[in-house]
Structure formats: C-alpha cells, structure tokens
C-alpha positions as CSV (number, residue, x, y, z in Angstrom):
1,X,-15.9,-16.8,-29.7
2,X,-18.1,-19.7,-29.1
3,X,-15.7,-20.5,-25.7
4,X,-15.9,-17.0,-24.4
5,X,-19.7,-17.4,-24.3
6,X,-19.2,-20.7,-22.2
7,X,-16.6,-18.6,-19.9
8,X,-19.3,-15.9,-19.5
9,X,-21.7,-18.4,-19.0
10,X,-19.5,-19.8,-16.2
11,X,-19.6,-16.6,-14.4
12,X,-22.9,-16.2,-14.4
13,X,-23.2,-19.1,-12.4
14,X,-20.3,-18.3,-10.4
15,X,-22.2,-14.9,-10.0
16,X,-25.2,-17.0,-9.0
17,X,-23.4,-19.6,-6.2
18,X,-21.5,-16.4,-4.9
19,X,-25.6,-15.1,-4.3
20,X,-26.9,-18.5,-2.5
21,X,-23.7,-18.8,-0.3
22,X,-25.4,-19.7,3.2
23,X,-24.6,-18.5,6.5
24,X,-22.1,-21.2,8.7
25,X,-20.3,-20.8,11.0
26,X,-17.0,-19.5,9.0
27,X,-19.6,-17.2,7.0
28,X,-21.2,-14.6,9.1
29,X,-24.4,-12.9,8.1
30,X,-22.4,-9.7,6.7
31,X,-20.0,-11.8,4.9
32,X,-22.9,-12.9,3.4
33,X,-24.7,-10.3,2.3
34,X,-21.1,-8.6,0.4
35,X,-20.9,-11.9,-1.5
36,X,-24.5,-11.8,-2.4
37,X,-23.8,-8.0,-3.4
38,X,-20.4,-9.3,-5.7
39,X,-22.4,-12.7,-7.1
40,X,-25.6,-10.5,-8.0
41,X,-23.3,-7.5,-9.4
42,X,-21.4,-10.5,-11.3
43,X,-24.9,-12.1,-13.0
44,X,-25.6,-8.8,-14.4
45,X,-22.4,-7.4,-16.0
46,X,-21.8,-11.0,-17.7
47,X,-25.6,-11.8,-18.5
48,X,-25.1,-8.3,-20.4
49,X,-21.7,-9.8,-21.8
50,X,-23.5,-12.7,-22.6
51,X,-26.0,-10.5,-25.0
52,X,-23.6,-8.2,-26.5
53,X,-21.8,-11.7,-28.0
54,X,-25.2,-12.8,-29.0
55,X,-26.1,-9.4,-30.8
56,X,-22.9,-8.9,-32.3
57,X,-23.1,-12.4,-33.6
58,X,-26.9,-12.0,-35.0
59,X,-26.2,-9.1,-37.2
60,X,-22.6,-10.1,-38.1
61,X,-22.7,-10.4,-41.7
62,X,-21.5,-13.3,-43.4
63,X,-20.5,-13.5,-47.2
C-alpha cells in the first residue's frame, strides 16, 4: 500500500506540472488552459485518493 501512496503522490504532481505548463510557441493559450483544467481535475481526485489511503490506514485495526 505504501507504493500506491507514492504513485498517487506522483500524480498529484503530475496534476500540478500539467497546471503550470506555460504558453510557447507549440502551446497555444487554449491548449493551455484544457491542461490546466486536466492537471487541476487530476490534483483533486488523487489528493482525495491520497486521504482515503491515509483514513483507511488510521482506523485499520491491528491485532
């Protein structure tokens, strides 16, 4: 379980570069902007991944 945190973790910051991708000239402003929509959508369903593991693994019980 411990690497499937690291993998979510990952995608956050995938999530994250995908959200700070800078206009060039290959990237166009509306490229942009869907990328920023996909990275920001991807930070929030595997931050929430990230919480459930954490949760799941507080109240876990352990003999």
């Amino acid at each position: 379980m411990y690497q499937l945190a690291l993998f979510y973790l990952a995608c956050v910051l995938a999530g994250f570069g995908l959200a700070n991708l800078p206009t060039s000239t290959v990237i166009t402003p509306e490229i942009a902007e869907f990328f920023q929509a996909i990275g920001g959508i991807a930070m929030v369903v595997f931050a929430l991944a990230v919480l459930y593991l954490g949760v799941k693994s507080l109240f876990q019980k352990k003999f």
